[in-house]
N, C-alpha and C positions, 0 to 999 in steps of 0.2 A: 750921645746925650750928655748935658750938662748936670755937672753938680747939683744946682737948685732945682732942676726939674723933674730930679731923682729923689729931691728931697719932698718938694711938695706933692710928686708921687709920692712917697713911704709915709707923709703924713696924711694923706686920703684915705690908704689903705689902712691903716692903724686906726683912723676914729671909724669908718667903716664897719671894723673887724671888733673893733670894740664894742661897738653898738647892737651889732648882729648876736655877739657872746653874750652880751647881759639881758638884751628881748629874749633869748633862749633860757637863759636861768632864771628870767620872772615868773616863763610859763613855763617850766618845768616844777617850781615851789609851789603853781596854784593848785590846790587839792579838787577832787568832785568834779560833777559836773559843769563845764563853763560852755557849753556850747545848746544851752536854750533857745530852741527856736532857731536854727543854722539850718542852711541847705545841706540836705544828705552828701552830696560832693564835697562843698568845704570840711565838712567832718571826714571824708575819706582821704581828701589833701589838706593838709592843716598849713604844711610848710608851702606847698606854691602857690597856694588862694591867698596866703596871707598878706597883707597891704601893707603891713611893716616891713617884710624881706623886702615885696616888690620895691619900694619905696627907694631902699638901703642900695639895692641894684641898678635902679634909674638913676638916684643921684650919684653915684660911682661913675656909670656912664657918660652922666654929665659933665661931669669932673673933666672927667680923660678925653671927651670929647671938645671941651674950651679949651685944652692945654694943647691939645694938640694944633687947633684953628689958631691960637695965639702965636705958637711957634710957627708955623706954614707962613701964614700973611700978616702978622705984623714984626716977623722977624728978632720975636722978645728971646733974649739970651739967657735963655734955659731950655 
């Protein structure tokens, strides 16, 4: 693997990783009840029903899934 495609790996993961850490310390500051009217499930899973993780996860996947197709068949040098 090349230098750049190490990098623009390490910087996926870093705003990824970033973003994951601060959705987690928003709702860890919310006080009371926030879950009015929620399906009994989402309230027992809060972290894998949540649509922000999901989100943070698919576009990762995305990520790494174009980098990869880019290197295979168009032969971009990273």
């Amino acid at each position: 693997m090349n230098g750049i495609f190490m990098t623009l790996l390490a910087i996926a993961f870093v705003t990824i990783l970033a973003g994951l850490i601060l959705s987690l310390r928003i709702r860890s500051r919310q006080k009371g009840e926030i879950d009015h009217g929620v399906n009994q499930k989402i309230k027992e899973n809060p972290i894998m029903l949540n649509p922000i993780i999901w989100s943070y996860v698919l576009f990762a996947a995305l990520i790494i899934m174009l980098l990869w197709f880019f290197k295979q068949y168009y032969q971009v040098p990273f």
